[in-house]
C-alpha positions, 0 to 999 in steps of 0.5 A: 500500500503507497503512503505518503509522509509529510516531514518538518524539517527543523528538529526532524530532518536536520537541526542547522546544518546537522542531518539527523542520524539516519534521516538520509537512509529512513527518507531513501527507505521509504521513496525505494518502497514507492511511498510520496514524500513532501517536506513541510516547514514552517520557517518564513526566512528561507525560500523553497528553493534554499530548502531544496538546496540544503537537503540536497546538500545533506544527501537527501534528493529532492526537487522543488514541486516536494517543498512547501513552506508558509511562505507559499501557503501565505502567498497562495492564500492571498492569491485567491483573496485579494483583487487585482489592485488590493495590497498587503503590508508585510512584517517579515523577511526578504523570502516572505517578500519576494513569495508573495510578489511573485504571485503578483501581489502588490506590497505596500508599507501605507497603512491606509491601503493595505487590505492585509497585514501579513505577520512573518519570522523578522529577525529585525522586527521594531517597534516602528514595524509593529506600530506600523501593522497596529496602525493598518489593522485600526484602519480595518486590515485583516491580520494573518501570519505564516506560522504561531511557532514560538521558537526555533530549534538550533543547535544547543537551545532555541532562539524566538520565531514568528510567534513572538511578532504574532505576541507583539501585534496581539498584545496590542490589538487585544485580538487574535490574528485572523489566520495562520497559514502554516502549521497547523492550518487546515488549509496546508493540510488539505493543499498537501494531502489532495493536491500533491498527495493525492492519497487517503487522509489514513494512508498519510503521516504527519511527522515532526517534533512539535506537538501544538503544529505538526501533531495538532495539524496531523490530528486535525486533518484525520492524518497519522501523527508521529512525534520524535523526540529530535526536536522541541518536544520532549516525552515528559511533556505529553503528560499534560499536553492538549495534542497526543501524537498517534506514534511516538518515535526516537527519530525519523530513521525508526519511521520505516519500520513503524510504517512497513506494515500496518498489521506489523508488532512494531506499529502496535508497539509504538503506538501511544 
């Protein structure tokens, strides 16, 4: 039976420039079975090009079609929402810029003409940027954001993510931003499983380290979710936590003996 995986890739595949022990092998393992693979990140500083660089430099073979990021969910999204001469004010880094320009979109910084405002990872967020995007939602902007990860994994510890701008704006607006397009949007989940997939919701896994994006989005969207403990989330955290994984693995290179056969002891075994 073909499957199809859906990888995190920060705290998953690799962490900085590091490949997870045996992550090269476990992803060759699964394409060698016939199973389809796409590479899901949340991280808005990068382009999808980059991406595919990275891991080809790592070993892993890749081409662009297999890597989506919440820059092109965010840019697609506004695609299909936006009129040919509306504008979006965007709170980011130059890879979210240049993502939504290439749809066509026009990018303003006039908080006066702006229909959205699109809150990304900005590594060179202000003061100045924040009340810039407080002022265009006053003006009745509809506030969206590339991803709610509160932090980063890197290598020995974690440094702030799109979360802690999406916190700024909240914390002054006292309202919620209106949509998040990448994990564990339901719109990411619904675009990778029936538009690139093309497979059954059951037959496909969700595998990352984060419970509250990759395993709530799992969940959500009636996938198999896979927690590893490469990353952010650690065991002891799952006493308490809202979002269970469906598995529990060590790391990416256990996944093809979990999913070889869906009767097999090491899938029962493993099972949370």
């Amino acid at each position: 039976m073909k499957r199809g995986f859906i990888f995190d890739l920060d705290g998953t595949v690799y962490i900085d420039d590091q490949l997870i022990e045996g992550a090269r092998e476990a992803i060759q393992e699964l394409k060698e079975r016939g199973d389809k693979i796409v590479f899901l990140t949340n991280k808005s500083i990068e382009t999808i090009a980059s991406y595919v660089k990275k891991l080809r430099k790592l070993g892993i073979d890749v081409n662009q079609e297999n890597v989506v990021n919440s820059n092109y969910l965010t840019a697609r999204y506004l695609k299909s929402k936006l009129l040919p001469n509306e504008k979006v004010m965007v709170i980011g880094e130059q890879p979210l810029y240049d993502e939504i320009t290439n749809m066509g979109i026009k990018i303003s910084g006039n908080e006066n003409e702006v229909r959205y405002v699109v809150i990304g990872w900005d590594r060179k967020f202000t003061y100045d940027k924040l009340n810039q995007a407080f002022q265009a939602w006053k003006n009745g902007a509809i506030v969206i954001a590339t991803n709610p990860d509160r932090t980063c994994p890197i290598e020995g510890g974690q440094i702030p993510d799109c979360g802690a701008m999406i916190g700024a704006l909240e914390g002054a607006t006292g309202e919620k931003v209106e949509l998040i397009l990448g994990k564990p949007s339901q719109l990411a989940a619904k675009f990778i499983v029936e538009d690139i997939l093309k497979l059954p919701h059951r037959s496909c896994y969700m595998v990352g380290d984060r419970l509250e994006t990759d395993i709530r989005m799992g969940n959500d969207y009636g996938l198999n979710s896979v927690l590893v403990l490469t990353g952010i989330t650690e065991k002891a955290m799952l006493e308490h936590a809202e979002d269970q994984p469906d598995f529990i693995i060590n790391s990416i290179k256990d996944l093809p003996e979990l999913t070889k056969d869906s009767n097999s002891k090491a899938l029962n075994h493993l099972r949370t």
